[in-house]
N, C-alpha and C positions, 0 to 999 in steps of 0.2 A: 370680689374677694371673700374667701369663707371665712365666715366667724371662727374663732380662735377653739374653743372649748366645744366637748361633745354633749354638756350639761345645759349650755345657753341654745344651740339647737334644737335640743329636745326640748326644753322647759318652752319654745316658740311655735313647735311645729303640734306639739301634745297640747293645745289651748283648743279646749273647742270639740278634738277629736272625740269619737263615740271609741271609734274599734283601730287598731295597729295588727296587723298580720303579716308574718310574727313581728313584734315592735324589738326582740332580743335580736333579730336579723336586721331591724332599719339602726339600730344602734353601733351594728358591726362595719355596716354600710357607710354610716355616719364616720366612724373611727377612718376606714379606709382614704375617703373621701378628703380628711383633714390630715393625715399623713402625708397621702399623694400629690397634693393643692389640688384636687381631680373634682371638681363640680358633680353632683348627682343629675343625671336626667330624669326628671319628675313631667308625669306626663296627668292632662285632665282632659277626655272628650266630653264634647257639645254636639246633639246631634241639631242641625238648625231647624227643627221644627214649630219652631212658635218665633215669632219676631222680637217681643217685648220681655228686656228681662225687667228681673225686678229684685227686691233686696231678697229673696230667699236664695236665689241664685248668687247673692257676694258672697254668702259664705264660703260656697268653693273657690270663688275667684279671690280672696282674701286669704284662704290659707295658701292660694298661688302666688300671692304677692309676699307672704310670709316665707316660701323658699327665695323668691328671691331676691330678698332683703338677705338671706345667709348666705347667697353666691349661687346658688344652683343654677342648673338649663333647664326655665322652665316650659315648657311645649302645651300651647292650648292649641288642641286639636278640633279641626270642625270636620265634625264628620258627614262628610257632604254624598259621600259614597251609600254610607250605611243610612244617612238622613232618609234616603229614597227607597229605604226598607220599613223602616220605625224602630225605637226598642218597644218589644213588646212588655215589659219590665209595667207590673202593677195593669195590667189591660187583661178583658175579661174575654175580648174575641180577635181577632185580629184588623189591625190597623190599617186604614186608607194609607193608600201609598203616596209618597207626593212628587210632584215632578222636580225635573233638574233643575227648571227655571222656578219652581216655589225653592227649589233648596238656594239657589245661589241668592234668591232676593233676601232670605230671611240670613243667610250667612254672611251677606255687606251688612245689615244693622247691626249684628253682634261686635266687629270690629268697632264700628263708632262705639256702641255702648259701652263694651268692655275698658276700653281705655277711660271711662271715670270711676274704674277701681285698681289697674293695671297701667304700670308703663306698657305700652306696645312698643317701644324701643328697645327692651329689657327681657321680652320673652322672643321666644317661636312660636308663627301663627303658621299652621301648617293644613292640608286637606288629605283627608286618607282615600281621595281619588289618586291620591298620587301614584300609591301602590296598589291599593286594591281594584283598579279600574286597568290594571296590566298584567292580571290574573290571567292565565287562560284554565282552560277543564284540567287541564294536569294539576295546577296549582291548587285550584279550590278541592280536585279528588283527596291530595295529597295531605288539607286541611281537616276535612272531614274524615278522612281515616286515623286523626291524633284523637279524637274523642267520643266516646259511645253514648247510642241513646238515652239509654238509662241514667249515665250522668246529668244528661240534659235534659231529662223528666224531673231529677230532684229537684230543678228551681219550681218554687212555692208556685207560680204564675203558671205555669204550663201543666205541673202538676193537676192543681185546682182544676183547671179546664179539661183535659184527657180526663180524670175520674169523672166530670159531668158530660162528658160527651162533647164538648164544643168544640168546634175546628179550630189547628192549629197548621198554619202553611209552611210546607217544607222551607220555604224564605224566612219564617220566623227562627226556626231552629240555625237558620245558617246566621242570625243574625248575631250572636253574643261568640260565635267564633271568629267570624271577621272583625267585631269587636277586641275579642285578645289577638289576632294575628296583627293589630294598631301596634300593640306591646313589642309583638314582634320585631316588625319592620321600625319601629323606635328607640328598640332596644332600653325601653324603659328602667330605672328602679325601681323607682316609686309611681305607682297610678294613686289619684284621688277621686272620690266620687262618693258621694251622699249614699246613707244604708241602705239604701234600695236596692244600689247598684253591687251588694256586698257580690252577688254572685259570678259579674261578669268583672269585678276586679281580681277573682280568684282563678275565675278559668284564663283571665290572662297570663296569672301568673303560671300555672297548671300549662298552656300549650306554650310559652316561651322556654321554658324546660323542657318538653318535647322535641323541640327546635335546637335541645343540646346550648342552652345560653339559663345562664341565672336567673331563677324565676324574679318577677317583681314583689316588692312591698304592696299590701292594699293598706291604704290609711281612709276610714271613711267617717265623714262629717254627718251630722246630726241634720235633718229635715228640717225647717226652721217652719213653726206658726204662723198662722196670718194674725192680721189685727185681732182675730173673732177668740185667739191665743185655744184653740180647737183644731182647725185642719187645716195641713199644710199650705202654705202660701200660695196661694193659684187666683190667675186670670178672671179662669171660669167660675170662681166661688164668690171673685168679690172681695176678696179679703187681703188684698198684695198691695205693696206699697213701691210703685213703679219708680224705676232709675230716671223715667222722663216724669216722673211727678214736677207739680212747681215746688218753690222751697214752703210755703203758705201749705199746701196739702201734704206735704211728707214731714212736715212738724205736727200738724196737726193729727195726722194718719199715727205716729210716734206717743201724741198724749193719749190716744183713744184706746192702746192696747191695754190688756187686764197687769194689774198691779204685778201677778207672778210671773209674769214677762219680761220684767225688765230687766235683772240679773242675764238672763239669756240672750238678751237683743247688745247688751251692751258687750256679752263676750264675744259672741259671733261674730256683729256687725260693727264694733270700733277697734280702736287699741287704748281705752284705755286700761290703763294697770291691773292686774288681778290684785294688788294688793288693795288699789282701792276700790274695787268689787265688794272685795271680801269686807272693806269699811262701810259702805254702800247697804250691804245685808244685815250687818248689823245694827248700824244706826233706825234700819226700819224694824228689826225685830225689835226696837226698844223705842220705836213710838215716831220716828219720823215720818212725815207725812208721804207715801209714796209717789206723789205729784212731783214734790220738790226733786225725788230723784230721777224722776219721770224726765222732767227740763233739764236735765242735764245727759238724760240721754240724746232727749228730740236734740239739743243744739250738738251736740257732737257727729251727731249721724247726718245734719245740714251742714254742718261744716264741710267734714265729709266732701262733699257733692257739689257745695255752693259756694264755701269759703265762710272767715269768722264772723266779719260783717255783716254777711246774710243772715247768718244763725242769732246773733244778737238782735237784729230788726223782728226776726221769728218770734222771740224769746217776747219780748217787748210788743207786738202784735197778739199774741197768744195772753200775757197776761192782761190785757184791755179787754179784751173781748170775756176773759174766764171772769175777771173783772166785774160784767155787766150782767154774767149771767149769775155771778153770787148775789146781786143784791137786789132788794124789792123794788116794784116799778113806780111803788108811791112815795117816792124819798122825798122828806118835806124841802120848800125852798128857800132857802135866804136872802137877802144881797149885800152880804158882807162887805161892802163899800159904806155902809152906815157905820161902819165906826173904822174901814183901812181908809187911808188917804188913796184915791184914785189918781188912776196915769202913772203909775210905775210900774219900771218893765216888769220886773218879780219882787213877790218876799218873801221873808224871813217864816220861817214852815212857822214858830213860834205864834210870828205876829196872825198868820189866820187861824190856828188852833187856838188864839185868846178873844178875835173877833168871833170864829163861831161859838164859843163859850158864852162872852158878854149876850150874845145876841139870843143865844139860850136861857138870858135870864140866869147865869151863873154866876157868881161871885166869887172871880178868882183871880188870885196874881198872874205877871208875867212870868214869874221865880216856878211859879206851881206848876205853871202850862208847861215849860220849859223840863220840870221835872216830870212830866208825866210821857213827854216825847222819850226822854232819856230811859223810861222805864219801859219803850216799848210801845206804850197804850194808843196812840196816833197814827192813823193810816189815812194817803190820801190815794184817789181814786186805788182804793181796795191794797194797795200797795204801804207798806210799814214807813215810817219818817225814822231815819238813822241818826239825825243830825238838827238841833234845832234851828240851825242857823241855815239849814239847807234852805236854795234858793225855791222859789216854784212860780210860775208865769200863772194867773187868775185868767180862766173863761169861764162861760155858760159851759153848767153841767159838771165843774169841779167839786170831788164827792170828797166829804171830807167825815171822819169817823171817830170820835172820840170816848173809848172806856166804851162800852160794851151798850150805854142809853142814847147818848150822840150819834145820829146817825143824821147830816143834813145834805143840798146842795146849793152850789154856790149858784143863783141868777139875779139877771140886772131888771 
């Protein structure tokens, strides 16, 4: 069912996006759409060349999931046809080809992966063998004379190589037209695809007006950084945070990116709110610790993937560990059972902040300890005490922290 308003559409589908072309025409589109109850057909090819996605790739699958949350038909296409060409798109010479059977293996993973960001109930998964594999020479003549060369030398990629000399195979040229004849045979409105692809979402639209049918929308999404928050997400760099990660390495992969990342990992890659983004940015311009906003992305993005339970055990795994690596390795020892009564299952946060006290030779009340939790000043294993009364379980190795000179652990 379409969302109701042409302002709640847009204010969902423009999150994230770099470029609308023209966005005055997806608006019109939009109006149409919600007049007629007529769903948009939003179309995003995959060519299955690589097996393993990874989070740089949710982001176009997330703005797919974002049509359709507002009702649309939305079509992830594997291009299994043009797979066994390559996109030459950002490549310096031309591409190994790969066979039918490298395409269809790498095209069953994509299926399983996609659906943990995508209903696969909800979309169309479709192969542009369908049509482009019952071409004959009339047809693809008939392709090739909608567009001239020189058009297809403006793309930056092919360009760059023809003025250096480097070969370029008449199969590469024919590949970003069978690319928009997709558009064609799908009768697209809206294509999406990452700014690289800005070129081949235009000439779709460019030969489906050709074709005498209304050109498509290009909507393209932003390239997302790897951890290294430098070059884009890839396999081969090292720097990508895989869909088959465990939940332990994709929280962790999550803490590791640079502080000015995170605004962006969080728009891309969740839903949370823009408004509290925008609290988010602020609260750090004015001094919060970018960590603490840091944990609230890694758990959102495990959630994500793994569920809440996950994401909390993450949370609580990551601060032990961050934990041990904030504090020195010569932490003096105690055995606070010199002044707690032992064999009790837990106690009172109070009662070990006055035993490590006493035992420090300090002279102070319960009333004092009790206030100084309350002011904040008491951390156990590296973790703040909220509550004096809070319970805590005593083993070897409980690190307990008081005012800024107390620093002890607890052993028997």
């Amino acid at each position: 069912m379409l969302m109701e308003t042409l302002q709640e559409q847009m204010n969902k589908i423009k999150r994230g996006a770099v470029e609308i072309v023209p966005e005055q025409e997806l608006k019109e589109k939009l109006k149409e759409s919600i007049e007629n109850k007529k769903p948009l057909i939003i179309k995003a090819g995959f060519d299955p060349t690589a097996p393993d996605l990874h989070l740089g790739h949710t982001v176009l699958l997330r703005k797919m999931k974002h049509f359709v949350e507002l009702g649309h038909r939305v079509i992830f296409l594997i291009g299994d046809y043009t797979g066994m060409i390559g996109d030459p798109t950002g490549k310096s010479k031309t591409r190994k080809q790969l066979t039918e059977e490298e395409v269809k293996k790498n095209a069953e993973t994509y299926k399983n992966q996609i659906s943990k960001v995508l209903d696969i109930n909800k979309i169309e998964i479709v192969f542009n063998s369908e049509w482009l594999g019952k071409m004959d020479l009339r047809d693809i003549i008939g392709l090739l004379a909608k567009q001239t060369v020189a058009r297809i030398l403006e793309r930056d990629d092919f360009s760059k190589r023809y003025k250096q000399g480097e070969d370029i195979s008449m199969v590469e040229f024919l590949y970003p037209l069978l690319q928009a004849y997709d558009s064609v045979a799908l009768k697209s409105d809206v294509e999406l695809g990452g700014t690289d692809q800005k070129f081949n979402l235009l000439l779709g639209r460019t030969i489906q007006r050709r074709y005498n049918m209304p050109g498509q929308v290009a909507l393209m999404m932003p390239l997302l950084e790897g951890i290294d928050g430098k070059e884009k997400m890839s396999k081969s760099l090292g720097n990508y945070i895989a869909l088959n990660d465990t939940p332990r390495d994709m929280f962790g992969k999550i803490m590791s990116i640079p502080d000015e990342m995170i605004l962006k990992y969080m728009e891309l890659l969740t839903d949370i709110p823009d408004n509290d983004i925008k609290k988010y940015k602020t609260d750090m311009e004015q001094g919060e610790n970018p960590k603490n906003i840091k944990i609230i992305l890694a758990k959102e993005i495990v959630k994500i993937y793994y569920g809440y339970e996950q994401a909390e055990k993450e949370e609580k795994n990551f601060e032990l560990i961050f934990a041990k690596k904030s504090l020195p390795d010569d932490i003096p020892e105690i055995n606070l059972f010199k002044v707690l009564e032992k064999g009790k299952d837990n106690y009172a946060a109070y009662e070990i902040a006055y035993a490590a006290m006493i035992l420090n030779n300090k002279n102070i009340s319960k009333s004092e300890v009790k206030r100084l939790i309350r002011q904040g000043g008491v951390l156990f294993n590296n973790s703040k005490v909220a509550n004096e009364t809070d319970a805590y379980t005593l083993s070897n190795d409980f690190i307990i922290k008081i005012g800024k000179k107390i620093l002890v652990k607890h052993k028997e």
